[in-house]
C-alpha positions in Angstrom: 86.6 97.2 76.9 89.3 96.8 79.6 91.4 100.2 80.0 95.3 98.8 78.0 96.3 100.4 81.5 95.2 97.1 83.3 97.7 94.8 80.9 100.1 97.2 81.6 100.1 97.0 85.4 99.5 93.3 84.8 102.6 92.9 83.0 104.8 95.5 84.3 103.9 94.3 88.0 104.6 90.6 86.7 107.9 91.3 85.1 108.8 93.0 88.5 108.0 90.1 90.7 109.9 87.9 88.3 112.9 90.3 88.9 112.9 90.2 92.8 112.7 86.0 92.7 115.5 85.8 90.3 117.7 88.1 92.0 117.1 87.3 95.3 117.6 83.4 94.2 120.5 84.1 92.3 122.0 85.9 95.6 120.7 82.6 97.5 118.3 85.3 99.7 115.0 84.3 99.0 114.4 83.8 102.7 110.3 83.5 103.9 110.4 87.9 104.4 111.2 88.3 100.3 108.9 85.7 99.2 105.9 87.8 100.9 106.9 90.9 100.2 106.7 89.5 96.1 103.4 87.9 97.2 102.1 91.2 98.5 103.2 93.1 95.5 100.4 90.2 93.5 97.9 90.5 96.0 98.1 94.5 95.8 98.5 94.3 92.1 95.6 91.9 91.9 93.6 94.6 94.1 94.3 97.5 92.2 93.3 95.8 88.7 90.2 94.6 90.5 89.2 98.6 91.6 89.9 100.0 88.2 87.4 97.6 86.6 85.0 97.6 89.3 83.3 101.0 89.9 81.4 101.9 92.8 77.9 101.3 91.8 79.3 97.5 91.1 79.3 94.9 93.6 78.8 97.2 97.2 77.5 96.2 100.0 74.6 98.5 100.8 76.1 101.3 99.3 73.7 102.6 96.4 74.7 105.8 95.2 75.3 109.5 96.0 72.2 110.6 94.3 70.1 108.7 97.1 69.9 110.0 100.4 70.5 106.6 101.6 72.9 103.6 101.6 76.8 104.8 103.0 77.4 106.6 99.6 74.2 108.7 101.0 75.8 108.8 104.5 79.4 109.8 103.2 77.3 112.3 100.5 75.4 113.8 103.6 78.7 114.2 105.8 80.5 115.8 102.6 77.7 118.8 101.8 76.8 119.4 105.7 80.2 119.1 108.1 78.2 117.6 110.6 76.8 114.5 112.1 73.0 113.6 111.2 71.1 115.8 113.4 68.0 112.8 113.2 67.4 109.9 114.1 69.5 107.8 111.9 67.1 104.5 111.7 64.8 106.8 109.2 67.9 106.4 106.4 69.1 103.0 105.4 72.7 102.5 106.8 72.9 106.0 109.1 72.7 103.9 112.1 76.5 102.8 111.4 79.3 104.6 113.4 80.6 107.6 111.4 84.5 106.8 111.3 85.0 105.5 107.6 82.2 108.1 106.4 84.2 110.5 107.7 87.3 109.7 106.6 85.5 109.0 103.3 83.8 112.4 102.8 87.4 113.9 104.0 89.1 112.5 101.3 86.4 113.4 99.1 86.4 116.7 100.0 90.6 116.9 99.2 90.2 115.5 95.8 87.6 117.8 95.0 89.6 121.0 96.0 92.6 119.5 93.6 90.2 120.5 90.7 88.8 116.0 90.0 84.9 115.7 89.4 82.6 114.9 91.6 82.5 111.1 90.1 86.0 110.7 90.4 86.5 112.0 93.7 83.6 109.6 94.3 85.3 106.2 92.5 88.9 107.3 94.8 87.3 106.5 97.9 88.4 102.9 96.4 92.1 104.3 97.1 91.1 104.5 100.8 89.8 100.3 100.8 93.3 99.5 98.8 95.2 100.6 101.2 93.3 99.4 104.3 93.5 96.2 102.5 97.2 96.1 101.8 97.7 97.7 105.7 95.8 94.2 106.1 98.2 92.7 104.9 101.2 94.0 106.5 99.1 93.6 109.8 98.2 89.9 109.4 101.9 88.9 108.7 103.1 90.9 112.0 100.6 89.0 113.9 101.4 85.2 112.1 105.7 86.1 112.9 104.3 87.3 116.5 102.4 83.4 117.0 105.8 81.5 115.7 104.7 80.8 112.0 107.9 81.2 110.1 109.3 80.0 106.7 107.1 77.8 104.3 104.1 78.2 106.8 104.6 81.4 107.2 104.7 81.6 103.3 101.7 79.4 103.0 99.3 81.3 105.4 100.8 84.6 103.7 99.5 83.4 100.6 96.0 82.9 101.5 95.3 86.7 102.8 97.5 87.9 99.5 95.3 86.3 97.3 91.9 85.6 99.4 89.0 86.8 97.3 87.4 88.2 100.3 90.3 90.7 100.8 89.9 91.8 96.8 86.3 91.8 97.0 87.0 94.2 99.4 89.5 96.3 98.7 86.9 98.1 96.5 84.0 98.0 98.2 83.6 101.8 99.8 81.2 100.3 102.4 83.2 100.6 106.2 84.1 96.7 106.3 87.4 97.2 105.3 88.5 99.8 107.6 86.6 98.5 110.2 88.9 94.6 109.3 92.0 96.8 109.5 91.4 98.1 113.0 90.1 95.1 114.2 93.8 93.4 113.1 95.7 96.2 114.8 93.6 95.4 118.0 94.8 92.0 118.1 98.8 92.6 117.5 99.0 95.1 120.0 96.8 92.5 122.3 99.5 90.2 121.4 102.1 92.2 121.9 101.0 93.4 125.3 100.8 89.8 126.3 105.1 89.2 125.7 106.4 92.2 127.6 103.1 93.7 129.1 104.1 97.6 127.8 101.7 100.0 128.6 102.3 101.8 125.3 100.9 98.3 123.4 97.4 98.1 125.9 97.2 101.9 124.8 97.4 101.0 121.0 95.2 97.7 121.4 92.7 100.5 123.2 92.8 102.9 120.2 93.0 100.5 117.6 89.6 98.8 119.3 87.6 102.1 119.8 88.5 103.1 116.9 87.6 99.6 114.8 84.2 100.2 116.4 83.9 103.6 115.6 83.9 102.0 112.2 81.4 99.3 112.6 79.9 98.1 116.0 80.2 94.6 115.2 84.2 95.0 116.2 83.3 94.5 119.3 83.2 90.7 119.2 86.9 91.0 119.1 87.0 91.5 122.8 86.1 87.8 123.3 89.6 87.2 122.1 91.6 89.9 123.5 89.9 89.4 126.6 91.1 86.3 127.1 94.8 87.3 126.5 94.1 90.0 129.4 92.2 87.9 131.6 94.4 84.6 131.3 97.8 87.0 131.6 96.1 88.0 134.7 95.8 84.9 136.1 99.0 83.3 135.6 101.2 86.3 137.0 100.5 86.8 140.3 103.2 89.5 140.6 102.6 91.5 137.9 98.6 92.2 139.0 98.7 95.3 140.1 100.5 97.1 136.9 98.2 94.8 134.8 94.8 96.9 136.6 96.4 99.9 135.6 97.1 98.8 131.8 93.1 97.7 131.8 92.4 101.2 133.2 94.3 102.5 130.5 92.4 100.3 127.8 88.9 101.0 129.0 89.9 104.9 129.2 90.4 105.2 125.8 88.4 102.5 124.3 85.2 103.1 126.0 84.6 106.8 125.0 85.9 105.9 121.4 83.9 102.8 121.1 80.2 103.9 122.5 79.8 107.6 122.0 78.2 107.3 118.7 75.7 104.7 120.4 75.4 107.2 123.5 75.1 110.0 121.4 72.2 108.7 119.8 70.5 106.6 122.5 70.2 110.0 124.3 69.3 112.4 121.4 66.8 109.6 119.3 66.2 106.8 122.2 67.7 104.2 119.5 69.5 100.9 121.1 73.3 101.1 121.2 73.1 97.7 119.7 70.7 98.6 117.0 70.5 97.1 113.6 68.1 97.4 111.7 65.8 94.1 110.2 64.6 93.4 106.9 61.6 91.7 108.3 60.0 88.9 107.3 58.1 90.5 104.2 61.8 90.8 102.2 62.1 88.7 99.0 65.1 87.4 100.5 63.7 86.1 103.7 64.4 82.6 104.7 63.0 82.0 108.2 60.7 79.3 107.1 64.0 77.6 106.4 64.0 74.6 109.3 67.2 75.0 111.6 68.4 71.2 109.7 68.1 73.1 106.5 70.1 76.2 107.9 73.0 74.2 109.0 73.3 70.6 107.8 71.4 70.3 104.3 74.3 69.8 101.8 71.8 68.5 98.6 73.6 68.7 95.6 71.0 71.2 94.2 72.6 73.8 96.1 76.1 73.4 94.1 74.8 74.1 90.5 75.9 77.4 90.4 78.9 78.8 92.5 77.6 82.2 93.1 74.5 82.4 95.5 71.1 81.9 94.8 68.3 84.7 95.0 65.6 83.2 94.7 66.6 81.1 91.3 65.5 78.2 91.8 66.1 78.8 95.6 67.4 81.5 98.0 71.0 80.6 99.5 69.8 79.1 103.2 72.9 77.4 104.3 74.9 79.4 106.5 78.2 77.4 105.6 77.6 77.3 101.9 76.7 80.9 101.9 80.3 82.0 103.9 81.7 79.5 101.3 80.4 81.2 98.3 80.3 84.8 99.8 84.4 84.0 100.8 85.3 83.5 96.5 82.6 85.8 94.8 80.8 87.8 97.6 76.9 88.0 97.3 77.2 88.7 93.5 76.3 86.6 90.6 79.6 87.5 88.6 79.7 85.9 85.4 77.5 83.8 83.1 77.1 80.1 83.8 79.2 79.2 80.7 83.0 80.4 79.2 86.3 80.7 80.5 85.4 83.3 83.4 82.6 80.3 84.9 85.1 77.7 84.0 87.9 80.1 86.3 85.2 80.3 89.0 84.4 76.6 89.1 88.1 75.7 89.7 88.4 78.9 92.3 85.0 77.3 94.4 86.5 73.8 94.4 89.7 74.7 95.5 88.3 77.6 98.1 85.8 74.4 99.3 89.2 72.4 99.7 91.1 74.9 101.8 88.1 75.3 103.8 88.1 71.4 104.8 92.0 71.6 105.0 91.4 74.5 107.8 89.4 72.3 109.6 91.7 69.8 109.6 95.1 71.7 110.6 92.4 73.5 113.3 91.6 70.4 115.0 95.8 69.4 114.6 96.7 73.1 116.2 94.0 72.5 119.2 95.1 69.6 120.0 99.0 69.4 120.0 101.1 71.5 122.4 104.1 71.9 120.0 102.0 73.5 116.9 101.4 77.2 119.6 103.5 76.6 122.5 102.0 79.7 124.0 99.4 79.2 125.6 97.7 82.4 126.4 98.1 82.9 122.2 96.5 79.4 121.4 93.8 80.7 124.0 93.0 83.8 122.2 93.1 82.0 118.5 90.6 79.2 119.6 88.3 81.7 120.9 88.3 84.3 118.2 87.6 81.8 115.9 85.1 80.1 117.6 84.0 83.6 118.9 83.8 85.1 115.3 81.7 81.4 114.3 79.2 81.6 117.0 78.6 85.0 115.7 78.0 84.4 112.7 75.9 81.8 113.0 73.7 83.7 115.8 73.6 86.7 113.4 72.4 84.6 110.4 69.7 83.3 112.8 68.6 86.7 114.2 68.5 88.1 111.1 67.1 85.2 108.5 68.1 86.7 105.3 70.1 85.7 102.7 72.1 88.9 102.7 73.3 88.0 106.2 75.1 85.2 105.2 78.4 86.6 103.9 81.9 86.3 104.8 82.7 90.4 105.7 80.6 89.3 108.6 83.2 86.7 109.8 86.9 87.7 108.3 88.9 86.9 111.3 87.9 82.9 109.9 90.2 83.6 107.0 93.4 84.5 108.3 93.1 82.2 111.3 92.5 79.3 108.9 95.2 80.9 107.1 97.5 80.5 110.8 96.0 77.0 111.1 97.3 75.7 107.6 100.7 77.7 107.9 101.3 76.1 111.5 100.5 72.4 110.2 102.7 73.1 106.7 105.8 74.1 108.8 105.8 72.0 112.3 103.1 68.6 111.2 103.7 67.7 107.8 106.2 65.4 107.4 109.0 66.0 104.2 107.0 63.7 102.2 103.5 65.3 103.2 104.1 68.3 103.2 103.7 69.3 99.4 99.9 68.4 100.2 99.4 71.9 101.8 101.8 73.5 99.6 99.9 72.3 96.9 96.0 73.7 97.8 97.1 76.5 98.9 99.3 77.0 95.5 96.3 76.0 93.5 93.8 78.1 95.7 96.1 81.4 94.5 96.5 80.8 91.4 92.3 80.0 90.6 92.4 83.5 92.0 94.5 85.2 90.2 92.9 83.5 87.2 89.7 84.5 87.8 90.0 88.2 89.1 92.3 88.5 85.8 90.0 87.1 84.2 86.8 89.2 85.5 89.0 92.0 84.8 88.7 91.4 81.1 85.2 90.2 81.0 
């Protein structure tokens, strides 16, 4: 049975939203900047009922528990009882291999709450107060850097909505694995890249640095971000001849402090264990989940209507998911978990929250192709630049990685987020500069009816 605690955040957060729009309307000052900050009080209220019913042994991602010396809740267990870095080599225990930053700060926090007199279990289930407020952080983040590319008003409003209320993002927020923290610093990364680009402030390279070593101090896979913040370096570099040499030392600056923070867990362990700095480890081809015998046609263009009877993804019944796109589709509403029975008002919710997910994902496309291809939509070019190749970056990634590794498990959105909030920038942009008066309630509309299946649904879970 659902704590009463959960209705009463529901209703108390609710009534206070309420408040701010009436007031604020009222005063005639419900401007784009009050409209988000009541969207981020749902999408934070939406979080934390989603971590009180969720508990940590529910819907990880390679976590399993802190019996097990495996899995990060082994990794952050180990780090809590021995105040020290695995002296091993950390491909003998599932999940070591990752960079130690989250664990840390996990078995930290762990640590805190235990010397304030809370069990073990709860100190445990609290990490999940860590992931809500990376996630919210997100969210302050990812509004900073749609203001910073020109979105304002309705489109800013619009692309706001879908990272307040992405399932991803709540998926996330309790999920005490390191993608979280690793999405947060991978966002700082690219505002201070952006930043750097207007005024070219040492202080902001530094921060893009820190924010970047740091990010893949968390998870390795960060790294692909410095497609896209390359590009704002490299282009800046070539368009302003006279500002070259202070631009070499702000790269110095960057790959001082990036560099060491970035690879010294890979050093560290390529010279104590010989293990690759670019190591992850394989499920093989002897997994139950394995679908390399899936032709490359299958893998990317096989859309049979089969695939769609359930909106959660298959293992194994009657198929294993195989389609990268159907799997980031599915992974992006409900992550890699079967969440409900195929029948009742929760399927009924998820039904309506894949459809309209599947929408906004074809709208994205859409508005992409709009925002590539017309000069006034990003009239900066170095930040169109770096948004085109993050996304396309973060897509040929994803793909590569769901090739390299053929597993169903690989197919999941945590391992392409930046997709979200730039199709997020792609819809806002076209809402607020290409829709015309008439048109422009089509946008308004999906992304209205995207937010609200998800608040359905997750309130809906909550109860189940």
């Amino acid at each position: 049975m659902t704590d009463p605690s959960v209705t009463l955040i529901l209703v108390s957060s609710g009534a206070f939203a309420l408040f701010l729009a009436v007031f604020w309307g009222f005063r005639k000052k419900l401007d784009d900047r009050h409209v988000i900050f009541i969207m981020m009080i749902a999408g934070l209220t939406l979080r934390l009922i989603y971590i009180l019913t969720t508990d940590i042994d529910q819907r990880q991602h390679d976590v399993y528990s802190f019996e097990e010396m495996k899995g990060h809740a082994g990794y952050i267990g180990y780090l809590l009882n021995n105040a020290a870095l695995p002296d091993f080599d950390p491909r003998e225990i599932f999940q070591f291999y990752h960079p130690p930053l989250h664990h840390i700060i996990a078995a930290l926090w762990m640590r805190l709450n235990l010397a304030a007199g809370i069990s073990f279990d709860n100190s445990a289930e609290n990490i999940q107060i860590l992931t809500l407020l990376y996630s919210g952080l997100f969210m302050i983040l990812t509004e900073r850097i749609f203001r910073k590319i020109g979105s304002k008003g309705p489109g800013l409003t619009v692309a706001f909505a879908l990272i307040a209320f992405h399932p991803a993002f709540i998926i996330l927020s309790g999920s005490i694995n390191n993608d979280m923290l690793s999405i947060l610093l991978m966002q700082g990364a690219f505002l201070f890249a952006l930043r750097w680009n207007d005024k070219r402030k040492k202080t902001d390279i530094a921060l893009a640095a820190v924010f970047m070593g740091l990010g893949m101090m968390t998870k390795l896979s960060v790294g692909i971000a410095a497609a896209g913040i390359g590009f704002i370096f490299l282009l800046r570099f070539l368009q302003n001849k006279e500002e070259r040499k202070g631009m070499i030392a702000g790269f110095a600056i960057f790959a001082a402090i990036c560099f060491p923070l970035a690879l010294w867990w890979g050093i560290r362990n390529a010279v104590l264990f010989g293990v690759p700095i670019s190591y992850v480890p394989s499920l093989g081809d002897g997994s139950h989940q394995y679908i390399g015998h899936y032709s490359v046609y299958e893998r990317l263009f096989d859309f049979s209507p089969y695939q769609f009877q359930s909106v959660y993804v298959a293992w194994g019944e009657p198929y294993f998911e195989h389609n990268v796109f159907i799997g980031l589709l599915k992974t992006a509403s409900f992550g890699e978990q079967t969440l409900s029975d195929q029948s009742g008002p929760v399927y009924i919710a998820a039904q309506i929250l894949f459809v309209s997910s599947a929408v906004i994902a074809l709208l994205s496309v859409i508005c992409g192709g709009v925002v590539m291809f017309r000069e006034d939509m990003i009239r900066n070019r170095v930040q169109k630049g770096f948004v085109v190749v993050t996304g396309l970056t973060f897509l040929a990634a994803y793909i590569q990685f769901c090739f390299a590794y053929p597993h169903t498990c690989t197919q999941n959105i945590r391992y392409a987020t930046p997709l979200i909030w730039i199709a997020a920038l792609f819809i806002g942009k076209c809402t607020g500069e290409f829709f015309g008066k008439k048109t422009k309630w089509l946008p308004i509309a999906a992304v209205s009816a995207f937010s609200a299946a998800s608040v359905l649904f997750y309130t809906l879970l909550a109860y189940k």
